[in-house]
N, CA, C and O of each residue as an XYZ file, in Angstrom:
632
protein
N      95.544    103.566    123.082
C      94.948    104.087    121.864
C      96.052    104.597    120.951
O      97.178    104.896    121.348
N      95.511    104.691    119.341
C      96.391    105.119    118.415
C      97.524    106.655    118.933
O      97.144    107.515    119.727
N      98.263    106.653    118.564
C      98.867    108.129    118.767
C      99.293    108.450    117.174
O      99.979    107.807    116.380
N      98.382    110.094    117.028
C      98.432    110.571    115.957
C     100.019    110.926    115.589
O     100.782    111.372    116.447
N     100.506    110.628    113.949
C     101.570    111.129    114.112
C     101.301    112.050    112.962
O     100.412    111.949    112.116
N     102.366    113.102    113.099
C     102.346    114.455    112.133
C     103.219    114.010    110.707
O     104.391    114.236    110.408
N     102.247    113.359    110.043
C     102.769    112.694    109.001
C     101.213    112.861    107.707
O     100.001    112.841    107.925
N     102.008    113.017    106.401
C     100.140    112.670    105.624
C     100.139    111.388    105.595
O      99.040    110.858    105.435
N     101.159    110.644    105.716
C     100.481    108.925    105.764
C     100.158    108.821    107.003
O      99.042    108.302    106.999
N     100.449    108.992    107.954
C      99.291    109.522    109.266
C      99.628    107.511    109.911
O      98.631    106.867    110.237
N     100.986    106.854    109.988
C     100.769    105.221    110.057
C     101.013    105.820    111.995
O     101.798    106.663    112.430
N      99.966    104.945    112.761
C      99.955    105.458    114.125
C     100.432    103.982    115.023
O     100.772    103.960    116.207
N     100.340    102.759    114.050
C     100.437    101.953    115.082
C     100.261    100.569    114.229
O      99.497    100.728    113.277
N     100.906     98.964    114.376
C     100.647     97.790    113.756
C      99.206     97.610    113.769
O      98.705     97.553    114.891
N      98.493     97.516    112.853
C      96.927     97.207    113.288
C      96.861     95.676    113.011
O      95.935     95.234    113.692
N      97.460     94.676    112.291
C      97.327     93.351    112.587
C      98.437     92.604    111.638
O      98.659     93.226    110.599
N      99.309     91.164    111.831
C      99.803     90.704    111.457
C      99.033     89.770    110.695
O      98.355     89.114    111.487
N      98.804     89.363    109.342
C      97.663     88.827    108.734
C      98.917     87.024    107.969
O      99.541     86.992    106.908
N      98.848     86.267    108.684
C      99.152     84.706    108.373
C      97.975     83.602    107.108
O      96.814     83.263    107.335
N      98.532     83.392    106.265
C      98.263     82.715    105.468
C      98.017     81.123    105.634
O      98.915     80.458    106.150
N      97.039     80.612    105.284
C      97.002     79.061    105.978
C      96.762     78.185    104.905
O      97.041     78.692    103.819
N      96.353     77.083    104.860
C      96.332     76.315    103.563
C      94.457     75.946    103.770
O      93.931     75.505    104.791
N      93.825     76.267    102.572
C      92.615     75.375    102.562
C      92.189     74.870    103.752
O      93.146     74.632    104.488
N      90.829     74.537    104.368
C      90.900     73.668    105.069
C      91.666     73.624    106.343
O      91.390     72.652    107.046
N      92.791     74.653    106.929
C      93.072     74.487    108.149
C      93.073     75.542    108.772
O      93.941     75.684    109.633
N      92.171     76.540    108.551
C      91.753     77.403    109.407
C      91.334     77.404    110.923
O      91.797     78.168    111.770
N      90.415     76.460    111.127
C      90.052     76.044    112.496
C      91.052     75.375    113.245
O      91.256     75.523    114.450
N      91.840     74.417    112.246
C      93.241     73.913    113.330
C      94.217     75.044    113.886
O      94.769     75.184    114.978
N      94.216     75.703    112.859
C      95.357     77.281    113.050
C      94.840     78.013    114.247
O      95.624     78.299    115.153
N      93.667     78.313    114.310
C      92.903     79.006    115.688
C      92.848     77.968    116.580
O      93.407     78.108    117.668
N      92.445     77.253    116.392
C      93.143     76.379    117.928
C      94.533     76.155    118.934
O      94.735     75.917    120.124
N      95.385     76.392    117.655
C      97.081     76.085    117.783
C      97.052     77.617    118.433
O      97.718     77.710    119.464
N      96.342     78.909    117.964
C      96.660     80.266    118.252
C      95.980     80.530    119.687
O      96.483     81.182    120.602
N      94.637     79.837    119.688
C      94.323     79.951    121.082
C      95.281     79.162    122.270
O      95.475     79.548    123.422
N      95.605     78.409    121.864
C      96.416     77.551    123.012
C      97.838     77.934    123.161
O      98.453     77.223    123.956
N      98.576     78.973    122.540
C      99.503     80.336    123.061
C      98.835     81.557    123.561
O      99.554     82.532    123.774
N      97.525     81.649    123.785
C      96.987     82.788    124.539
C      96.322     83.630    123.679
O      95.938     84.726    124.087
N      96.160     83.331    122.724
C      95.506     84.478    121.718
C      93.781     83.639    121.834
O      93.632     82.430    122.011
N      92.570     84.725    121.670
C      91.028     84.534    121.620
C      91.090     85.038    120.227
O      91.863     85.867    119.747
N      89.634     84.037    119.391
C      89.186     84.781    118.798
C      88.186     86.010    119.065
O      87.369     85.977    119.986
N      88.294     86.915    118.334
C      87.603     87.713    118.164
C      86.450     88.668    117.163
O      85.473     89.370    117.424
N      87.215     88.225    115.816
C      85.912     88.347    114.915
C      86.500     87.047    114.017
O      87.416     86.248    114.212
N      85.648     87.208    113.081
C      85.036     85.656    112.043
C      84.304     86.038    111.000
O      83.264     86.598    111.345
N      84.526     85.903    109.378
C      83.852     86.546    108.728
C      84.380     86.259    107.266
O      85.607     86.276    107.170
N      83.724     86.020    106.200
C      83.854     85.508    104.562
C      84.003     86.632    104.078
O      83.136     87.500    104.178
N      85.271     86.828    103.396
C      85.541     88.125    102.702
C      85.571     87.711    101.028
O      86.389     87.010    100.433
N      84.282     88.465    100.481
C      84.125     87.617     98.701
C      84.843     88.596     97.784
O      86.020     88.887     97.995
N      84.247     89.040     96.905
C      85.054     89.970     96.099
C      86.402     89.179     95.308
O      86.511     87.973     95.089
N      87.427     90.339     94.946
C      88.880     89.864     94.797
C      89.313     89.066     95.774
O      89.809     88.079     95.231
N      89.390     88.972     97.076
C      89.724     88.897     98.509
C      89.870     87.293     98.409
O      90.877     86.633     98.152
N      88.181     86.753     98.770
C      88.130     85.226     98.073
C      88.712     84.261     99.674
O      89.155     83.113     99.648
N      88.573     84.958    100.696
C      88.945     84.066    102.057
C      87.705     84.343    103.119
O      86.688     85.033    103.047
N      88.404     83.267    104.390
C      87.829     82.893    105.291
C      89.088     83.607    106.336
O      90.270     83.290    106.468
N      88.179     84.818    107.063
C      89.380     85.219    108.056
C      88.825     85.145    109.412
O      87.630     85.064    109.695
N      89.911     85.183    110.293
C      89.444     85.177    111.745
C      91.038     85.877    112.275
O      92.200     85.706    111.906
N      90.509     86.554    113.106
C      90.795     87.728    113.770
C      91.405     86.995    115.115
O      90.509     86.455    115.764
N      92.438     86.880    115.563
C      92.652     86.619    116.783
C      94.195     87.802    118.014
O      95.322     88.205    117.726
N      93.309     87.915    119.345
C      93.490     88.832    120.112
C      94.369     88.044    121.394
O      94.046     87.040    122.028
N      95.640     88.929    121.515
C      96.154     88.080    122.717
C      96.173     89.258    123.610
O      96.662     90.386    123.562
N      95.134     88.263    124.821
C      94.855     88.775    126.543
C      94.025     90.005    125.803
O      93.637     89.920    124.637
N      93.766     91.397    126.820
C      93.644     92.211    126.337
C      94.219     93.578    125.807
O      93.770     94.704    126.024
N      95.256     93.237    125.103
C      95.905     93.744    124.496
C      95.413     94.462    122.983
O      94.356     94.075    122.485
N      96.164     95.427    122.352
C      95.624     95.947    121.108
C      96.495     94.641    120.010
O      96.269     94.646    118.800
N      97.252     93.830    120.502
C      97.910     93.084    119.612
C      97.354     91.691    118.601
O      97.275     90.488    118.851
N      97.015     92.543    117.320
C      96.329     90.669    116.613
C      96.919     90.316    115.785
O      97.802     91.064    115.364
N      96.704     88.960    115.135
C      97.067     88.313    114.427
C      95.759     87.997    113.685
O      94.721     87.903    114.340
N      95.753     87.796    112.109
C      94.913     87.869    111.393
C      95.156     86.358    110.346
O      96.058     86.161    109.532
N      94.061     85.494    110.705
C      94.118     84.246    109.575
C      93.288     84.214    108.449
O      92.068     84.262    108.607
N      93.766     84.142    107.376
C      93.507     83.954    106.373
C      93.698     82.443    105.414
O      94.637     81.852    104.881
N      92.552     82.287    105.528
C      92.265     80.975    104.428
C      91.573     81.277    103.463
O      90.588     82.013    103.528
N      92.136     80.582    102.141
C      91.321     80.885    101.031
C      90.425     79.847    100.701
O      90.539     78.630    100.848
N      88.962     80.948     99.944
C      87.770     80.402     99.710
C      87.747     79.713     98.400
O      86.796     79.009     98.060
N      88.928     79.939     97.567
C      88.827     79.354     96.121
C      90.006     79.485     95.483
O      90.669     80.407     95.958
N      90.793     78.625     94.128
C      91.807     78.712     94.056
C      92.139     79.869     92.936
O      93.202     80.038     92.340
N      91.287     80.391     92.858
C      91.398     82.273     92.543
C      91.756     83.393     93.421
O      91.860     84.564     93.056
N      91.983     82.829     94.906
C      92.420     83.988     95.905
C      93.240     84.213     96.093
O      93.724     83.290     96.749
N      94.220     85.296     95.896
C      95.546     85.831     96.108
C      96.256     84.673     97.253
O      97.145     83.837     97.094
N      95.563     84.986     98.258
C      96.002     84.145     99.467
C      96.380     82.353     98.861
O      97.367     81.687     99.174
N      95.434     82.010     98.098
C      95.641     80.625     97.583
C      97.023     80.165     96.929
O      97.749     79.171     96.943
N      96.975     81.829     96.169
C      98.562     81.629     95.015
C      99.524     81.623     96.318
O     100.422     80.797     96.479
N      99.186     82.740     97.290
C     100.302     82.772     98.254
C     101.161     81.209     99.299
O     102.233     80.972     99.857
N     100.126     80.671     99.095
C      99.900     78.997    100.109
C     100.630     78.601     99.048
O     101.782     78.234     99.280
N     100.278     78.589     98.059
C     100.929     77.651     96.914
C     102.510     78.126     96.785
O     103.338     77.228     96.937
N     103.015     79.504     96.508
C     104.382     79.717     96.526
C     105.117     79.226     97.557
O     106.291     78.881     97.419
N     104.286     79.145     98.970
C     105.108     78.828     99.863
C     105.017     77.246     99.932
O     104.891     76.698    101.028
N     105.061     76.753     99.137
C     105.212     75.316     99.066
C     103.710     74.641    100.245
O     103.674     73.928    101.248
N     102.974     75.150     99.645
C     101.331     74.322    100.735
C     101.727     74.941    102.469
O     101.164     74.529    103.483
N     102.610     75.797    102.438
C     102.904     76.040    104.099
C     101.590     76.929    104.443
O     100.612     77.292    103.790
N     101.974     77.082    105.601
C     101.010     78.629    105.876
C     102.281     79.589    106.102
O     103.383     79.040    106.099
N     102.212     81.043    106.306
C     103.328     82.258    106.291
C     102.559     83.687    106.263
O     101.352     83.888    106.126
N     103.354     84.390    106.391
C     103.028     85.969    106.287
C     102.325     86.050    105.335
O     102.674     85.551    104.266
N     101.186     86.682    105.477
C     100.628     87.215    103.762
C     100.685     88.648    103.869
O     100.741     89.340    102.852
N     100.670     89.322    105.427
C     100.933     90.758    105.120
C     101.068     91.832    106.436
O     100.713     91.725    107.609
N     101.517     92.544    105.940
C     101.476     93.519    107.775
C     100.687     95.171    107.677
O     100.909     96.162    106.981
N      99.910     94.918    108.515
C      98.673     96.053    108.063
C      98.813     97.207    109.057
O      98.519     96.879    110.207
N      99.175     98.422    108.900
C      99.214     99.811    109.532
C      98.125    100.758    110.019
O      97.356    101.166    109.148
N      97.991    101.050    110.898
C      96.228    101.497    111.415
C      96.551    102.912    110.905
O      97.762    103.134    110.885
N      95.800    103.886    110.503
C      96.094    105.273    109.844
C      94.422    105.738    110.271
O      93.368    105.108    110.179
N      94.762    107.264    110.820
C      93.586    107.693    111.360
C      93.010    108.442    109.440
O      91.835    108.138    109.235
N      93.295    108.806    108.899
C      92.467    109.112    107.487
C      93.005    108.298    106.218
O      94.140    108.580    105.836
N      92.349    107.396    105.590
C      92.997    106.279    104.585
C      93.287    107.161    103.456
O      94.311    106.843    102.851
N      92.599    108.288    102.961
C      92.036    108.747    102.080
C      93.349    109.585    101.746
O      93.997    109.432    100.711
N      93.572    110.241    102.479
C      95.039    110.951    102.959
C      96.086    110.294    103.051
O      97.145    110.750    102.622
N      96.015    109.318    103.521
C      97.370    108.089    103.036
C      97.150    108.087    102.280
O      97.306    109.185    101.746
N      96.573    106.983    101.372
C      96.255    106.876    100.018
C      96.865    107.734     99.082
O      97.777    107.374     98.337
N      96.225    109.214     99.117
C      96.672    110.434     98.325
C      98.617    110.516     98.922
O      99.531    110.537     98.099
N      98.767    110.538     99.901
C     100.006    110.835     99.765
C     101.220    109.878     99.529
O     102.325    110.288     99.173
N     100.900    108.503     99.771
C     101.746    107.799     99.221
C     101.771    107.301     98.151
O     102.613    106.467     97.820
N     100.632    107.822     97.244
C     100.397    107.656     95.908
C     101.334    108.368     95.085
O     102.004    107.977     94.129
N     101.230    109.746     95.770
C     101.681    111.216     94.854
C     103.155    111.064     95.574
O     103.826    112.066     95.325
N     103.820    110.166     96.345
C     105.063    110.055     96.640
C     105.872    109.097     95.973
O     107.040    108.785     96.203
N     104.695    108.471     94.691
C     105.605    107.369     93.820
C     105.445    105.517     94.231
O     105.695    104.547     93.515
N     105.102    105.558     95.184
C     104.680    104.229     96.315
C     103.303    103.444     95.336
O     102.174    103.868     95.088
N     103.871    102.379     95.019
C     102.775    101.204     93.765
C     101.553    100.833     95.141
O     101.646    100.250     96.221
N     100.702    101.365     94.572
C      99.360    100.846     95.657
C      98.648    100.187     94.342
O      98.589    100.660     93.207
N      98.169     99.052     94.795
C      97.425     97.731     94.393
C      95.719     98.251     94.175
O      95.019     97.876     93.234
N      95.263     99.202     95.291
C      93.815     98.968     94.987
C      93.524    100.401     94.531
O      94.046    101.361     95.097
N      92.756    100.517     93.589
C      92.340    101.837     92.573
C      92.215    102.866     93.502
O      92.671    103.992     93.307
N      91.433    102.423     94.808
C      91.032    103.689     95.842
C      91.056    103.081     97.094
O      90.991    101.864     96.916
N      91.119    103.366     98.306
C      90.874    102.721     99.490
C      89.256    102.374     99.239
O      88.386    103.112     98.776
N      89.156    100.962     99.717
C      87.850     99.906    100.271
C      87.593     99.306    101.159
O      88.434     98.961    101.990
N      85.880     98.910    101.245
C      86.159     98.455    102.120
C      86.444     97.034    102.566
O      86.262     96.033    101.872
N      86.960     97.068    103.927
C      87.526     95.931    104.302
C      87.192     94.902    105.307
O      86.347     95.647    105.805
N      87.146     94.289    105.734
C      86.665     93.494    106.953
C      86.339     94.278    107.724
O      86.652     95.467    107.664
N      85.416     93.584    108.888
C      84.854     94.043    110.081
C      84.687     95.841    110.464
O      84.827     96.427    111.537
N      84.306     96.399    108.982
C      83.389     97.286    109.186
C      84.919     98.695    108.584
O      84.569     99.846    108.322
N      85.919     98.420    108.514
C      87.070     98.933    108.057
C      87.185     99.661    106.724
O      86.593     99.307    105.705
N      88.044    100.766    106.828
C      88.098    100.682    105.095
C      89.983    100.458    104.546
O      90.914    100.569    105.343
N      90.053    100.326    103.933
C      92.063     99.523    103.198
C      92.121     99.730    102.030
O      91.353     99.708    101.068
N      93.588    100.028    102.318
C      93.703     99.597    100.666
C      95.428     99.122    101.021
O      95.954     99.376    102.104
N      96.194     98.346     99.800
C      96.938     97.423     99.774
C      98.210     98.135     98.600
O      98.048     98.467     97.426
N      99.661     98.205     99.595
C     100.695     98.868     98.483
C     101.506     97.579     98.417
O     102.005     96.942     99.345
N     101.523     97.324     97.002
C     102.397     96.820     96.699
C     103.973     96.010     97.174
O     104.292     96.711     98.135
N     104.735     95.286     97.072
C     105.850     94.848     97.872
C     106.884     95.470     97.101
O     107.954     95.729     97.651
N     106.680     95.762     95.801
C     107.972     96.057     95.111
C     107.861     97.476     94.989
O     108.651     98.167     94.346
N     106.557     98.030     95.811
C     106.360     99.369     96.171
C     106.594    100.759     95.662
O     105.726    101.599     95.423
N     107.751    100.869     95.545
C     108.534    102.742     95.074
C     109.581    102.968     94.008
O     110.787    103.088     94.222
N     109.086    103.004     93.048
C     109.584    102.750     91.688
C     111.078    103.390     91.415
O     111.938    102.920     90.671
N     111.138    104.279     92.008
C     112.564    104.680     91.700
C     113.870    104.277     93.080
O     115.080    104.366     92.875
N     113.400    103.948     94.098
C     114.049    104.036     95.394
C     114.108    102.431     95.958
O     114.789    102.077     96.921
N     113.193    101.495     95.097
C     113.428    100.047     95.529
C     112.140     99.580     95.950
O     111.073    100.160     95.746
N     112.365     98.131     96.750
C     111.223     97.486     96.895
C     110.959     97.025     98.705
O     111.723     96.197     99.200
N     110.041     97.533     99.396
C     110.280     96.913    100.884
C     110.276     95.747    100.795
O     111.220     95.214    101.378
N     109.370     94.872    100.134
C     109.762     93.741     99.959
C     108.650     92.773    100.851
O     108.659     91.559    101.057
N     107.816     93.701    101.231
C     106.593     93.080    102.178
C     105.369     93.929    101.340
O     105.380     95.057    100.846
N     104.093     92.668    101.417
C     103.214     93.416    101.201
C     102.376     94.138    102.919
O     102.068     93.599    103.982
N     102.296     95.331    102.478
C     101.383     95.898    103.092
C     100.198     96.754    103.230
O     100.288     97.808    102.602
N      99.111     96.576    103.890
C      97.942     97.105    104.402
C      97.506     98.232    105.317
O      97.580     98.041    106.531
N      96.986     99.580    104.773
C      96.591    100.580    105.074
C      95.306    100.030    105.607
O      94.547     99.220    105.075
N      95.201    100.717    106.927
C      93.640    100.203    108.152
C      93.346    101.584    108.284
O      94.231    102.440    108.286
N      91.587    101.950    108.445
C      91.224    102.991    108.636
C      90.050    102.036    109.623
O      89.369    101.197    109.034
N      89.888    102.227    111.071
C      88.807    101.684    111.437
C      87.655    102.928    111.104
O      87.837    104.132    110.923
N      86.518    102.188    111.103
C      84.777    103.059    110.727
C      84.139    103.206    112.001
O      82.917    103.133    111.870
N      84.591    103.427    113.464
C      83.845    103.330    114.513
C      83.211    101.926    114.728
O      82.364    101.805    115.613
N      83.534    100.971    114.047
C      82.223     99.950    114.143
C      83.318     99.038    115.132
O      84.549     99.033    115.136
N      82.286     98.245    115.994
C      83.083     97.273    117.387
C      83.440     95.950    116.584
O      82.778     95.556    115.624
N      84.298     95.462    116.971
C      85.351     94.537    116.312
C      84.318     93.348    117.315
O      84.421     93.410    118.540
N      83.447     92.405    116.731
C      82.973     91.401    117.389
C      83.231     90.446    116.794
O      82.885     89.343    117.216
């Protein structure tokens, strides 16, 4: 389980590595992922801004996932992302589990840190997120990855 850390961004642990795929090869990608040992585990159309087809995959029983993302239309972030990478699939992002979002949120806001979504929302499989920026911290530089604030809602990851 998470271990709280004494921090207001409160980041306790990787909550999922989220891979980008091209149109259309979502189901090949989970096959290729099951047959290194990873199960799926959830499955689910994310509409909104979002605009994909994700599936959740779990290796053994471990807390360790990997998160696929295919886009539902060529308006989805993820779509532009397939497209920069020359039609590949790749990283689209690395997401941090945080026991209060709300409190992240507020403090890496008020620490200067470019967050993408107006307020934490919600997010897949019952979650709430929100998304900082890659070029991130305006006076101190850019990490250079996008990343994802995870708050799970009690709800079972099926």
């Amino acid at each position: 389980m998470a271990t709280k850390v004494d921090s207001k961004v409160g980041v306790s642990l990787i909550d999922h590595v989220a891979i980008a795929v091209p149109q259309g090869q979502l189901d090949a990608h989970v096959a290729l992922y099951e047959r290194i040992g990873f199960r799926e585990i959830h499955r689910e159309e994310v509409y909104g801004g979002d605009q994909v087809r994700e599936v959740l995959l779990q290796v053994g029983d471990s807390g360790n996932l990997i998160q696929l993302l295919e886009p539902l239309s060529a308006d989805s972030p993820v779509a532009k992302q397939v497209e920069k990478q020359g039609g590949r699939p790749g990283m689209a992002h690395v997401a941090f589990r945080v026991e209060n979002i709300q409190e992240t949120f507020d403090a890496l806001k008020s620490d200067g840190f470019q967050i993408i979504d107006p307020a934490p929302r919600a997010g897949s499989r019952g979650t709430t997120v929100f998304f900082m920026h890659p070029k991130s911290h305006s006076t101190d530089g850019a990490l250079g990855v996008l990343y994802e604030f995870v708050q799970e809602n009690d709800h079972e990851t099926t």
